[in-house]
C-alpha positions, 0 to 999 in steps of 0.5 A: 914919370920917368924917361927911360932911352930904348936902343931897338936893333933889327935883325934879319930874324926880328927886333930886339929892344933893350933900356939904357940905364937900368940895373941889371938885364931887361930885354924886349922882342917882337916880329916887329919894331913896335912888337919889341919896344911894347915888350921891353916897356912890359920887361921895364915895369915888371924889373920896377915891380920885382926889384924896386925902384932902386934899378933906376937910381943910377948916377950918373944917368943917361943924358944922350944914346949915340949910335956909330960905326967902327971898321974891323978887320976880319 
């Protein structure tokens, strides 16, 4: 089984969740931070199942996810 990292952002509306690493565009959401995490580990599987497994071929792979913040004017 493979280890897959998950970035789950809140917004004032719900969760969004979203895998690093995959091929193309997989995105879960939900009310809540356990509601989106289970829909995007559902949108994994059926990404796998509909394109193969070759969407979680890439190289190099995603050691570590990082979250930082940046000042912007405006």
């Amino acid at each position: 089984m493979r280890q897959i990292k998950i970035i789950v952002e809140r917004h004032p509306d719900g969760y969004v969740a979203y895998p690093l690493g995959v091929k193309g565009a997989v995105v879960g959401e939900g009310d809540t931070y356990d509601e989106a995490l289970a829909n995007v580990r559902s949108a994994i599987h059926f990404h796998v199942e509909t394109f193969g497994r070759d969407v979680l071929e890439l190289d190099p792979p995603v050691l570590e996810a990082f979250v930082a913040e940046a000042g912007v004017e405006g």
